[in-house]
C-alpha positions as CSV (number, residue, x, y, z in Angstrom):
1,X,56.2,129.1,85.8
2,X,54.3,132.0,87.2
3,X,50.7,132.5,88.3
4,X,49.0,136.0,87.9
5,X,45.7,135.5,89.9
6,X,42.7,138.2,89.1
7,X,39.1,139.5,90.0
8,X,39.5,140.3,93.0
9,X,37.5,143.4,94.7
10,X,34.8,144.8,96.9
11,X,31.3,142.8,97.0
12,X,28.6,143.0,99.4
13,X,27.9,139.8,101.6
14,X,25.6,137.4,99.5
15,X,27.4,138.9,96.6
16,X,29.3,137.0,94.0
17,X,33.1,137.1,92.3
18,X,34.9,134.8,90.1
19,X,38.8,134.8,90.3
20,X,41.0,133.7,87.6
21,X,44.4,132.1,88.0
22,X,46.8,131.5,84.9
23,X,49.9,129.6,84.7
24,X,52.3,130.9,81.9
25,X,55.9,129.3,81.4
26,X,55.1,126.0,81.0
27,X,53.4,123.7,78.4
28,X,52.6,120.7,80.1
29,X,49.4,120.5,82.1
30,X,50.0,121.1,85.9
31,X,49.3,118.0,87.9
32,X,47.2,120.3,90.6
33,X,45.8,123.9,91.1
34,X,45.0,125.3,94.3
35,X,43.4,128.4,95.9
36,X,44.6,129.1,99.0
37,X,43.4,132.3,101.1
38,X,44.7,134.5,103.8
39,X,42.0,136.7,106.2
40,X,43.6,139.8,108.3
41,X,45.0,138.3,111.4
42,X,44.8,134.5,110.2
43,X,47.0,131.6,108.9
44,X,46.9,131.1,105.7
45,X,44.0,128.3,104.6
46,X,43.1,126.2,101.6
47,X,39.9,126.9,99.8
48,X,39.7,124.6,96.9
49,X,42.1,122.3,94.7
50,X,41.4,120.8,91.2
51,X,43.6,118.0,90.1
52,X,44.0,117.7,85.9
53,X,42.0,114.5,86.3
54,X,39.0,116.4,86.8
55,X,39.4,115.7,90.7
56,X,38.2,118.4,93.3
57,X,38.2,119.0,97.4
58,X,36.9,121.8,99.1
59,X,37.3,123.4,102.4
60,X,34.1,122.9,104.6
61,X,33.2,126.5,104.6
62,X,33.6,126.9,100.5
63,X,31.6,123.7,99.9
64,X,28.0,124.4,98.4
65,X,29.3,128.3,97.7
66,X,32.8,128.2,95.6
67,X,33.2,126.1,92.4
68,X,36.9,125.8,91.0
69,X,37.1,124.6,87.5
70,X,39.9,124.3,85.3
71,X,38.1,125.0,81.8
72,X,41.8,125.3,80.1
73,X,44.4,123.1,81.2
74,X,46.5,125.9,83.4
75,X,43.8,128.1,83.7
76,X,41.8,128.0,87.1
77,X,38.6,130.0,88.3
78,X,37.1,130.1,92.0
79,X,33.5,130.9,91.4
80,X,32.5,132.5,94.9
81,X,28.7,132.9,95.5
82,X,27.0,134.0,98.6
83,X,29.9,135.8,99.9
84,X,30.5,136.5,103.7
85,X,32.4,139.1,105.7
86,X,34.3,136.2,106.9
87,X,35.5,135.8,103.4
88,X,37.0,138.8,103.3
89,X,41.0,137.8,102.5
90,X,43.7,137.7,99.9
91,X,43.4,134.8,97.6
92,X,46.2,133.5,96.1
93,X,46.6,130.8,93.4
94,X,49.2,127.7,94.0
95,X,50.5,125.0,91.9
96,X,53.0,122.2,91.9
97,X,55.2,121.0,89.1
98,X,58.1,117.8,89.8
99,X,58.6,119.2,93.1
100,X,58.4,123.3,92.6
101,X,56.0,125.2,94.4
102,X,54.6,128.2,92.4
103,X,52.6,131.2,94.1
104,X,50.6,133.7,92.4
105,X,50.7,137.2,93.7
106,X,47.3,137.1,95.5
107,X,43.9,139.0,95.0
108,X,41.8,140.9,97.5
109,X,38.4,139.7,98.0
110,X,36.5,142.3,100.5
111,X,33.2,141.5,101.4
112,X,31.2,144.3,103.2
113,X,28.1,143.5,105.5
């Protein structure tokens, strides 16, 4: 299985971006799909995670602003609205499938104030 994660780039803060993960390699549906991010300096944190039953959870500080959404089955998208410096990080797309842990290769989100 492998994740190629995209839209990533440079925004202004209250800006918007929408990245897009896709799983290839696999034809079942993946149980769970995850964004996780990584700011300069920081551990890495999760941001938002869509189960296939439709299921969501957020991190406190994406809630109201980022929507993940799973419109195809191994397709995600991390709709990012009102963007902050503090947002600023590479995004990477994670998934699960009987007990293998996939990564994508990460996008850059930059959000200048």
């Amino acid at each position: 299985v492998q994740l190629q994660a995209s839209g990533g780039g440079l925004v202004q803060a209250g800006g918007s971006l929408t990245l897009t993960c896709k799983a290839s390699g696999i034809d079942a549906v993946l149980p769970v799909m995850t964004w996780y991010r990584r700011a300069p300096g920081k551990e890495r944190e999760l941001v938002a995670m869509q189960l296939k039953s439709g299921a969501t959870h957020y991190a406190d500080f994406a809630k109201g602003r980022f929507t993940i959404s799973r419109g195809d089955a191994n397709v995600v998208t991390l709709q990012m609205n009102n963007l902050k410096p503090d947002d600023t990080a590479v995004y990477y797309c994670q998934s699960l499938d009987a007990g293998n842990n996939y990564w994508g290769q990460g996008t850059l989100v930059t959000v200048s104030s």
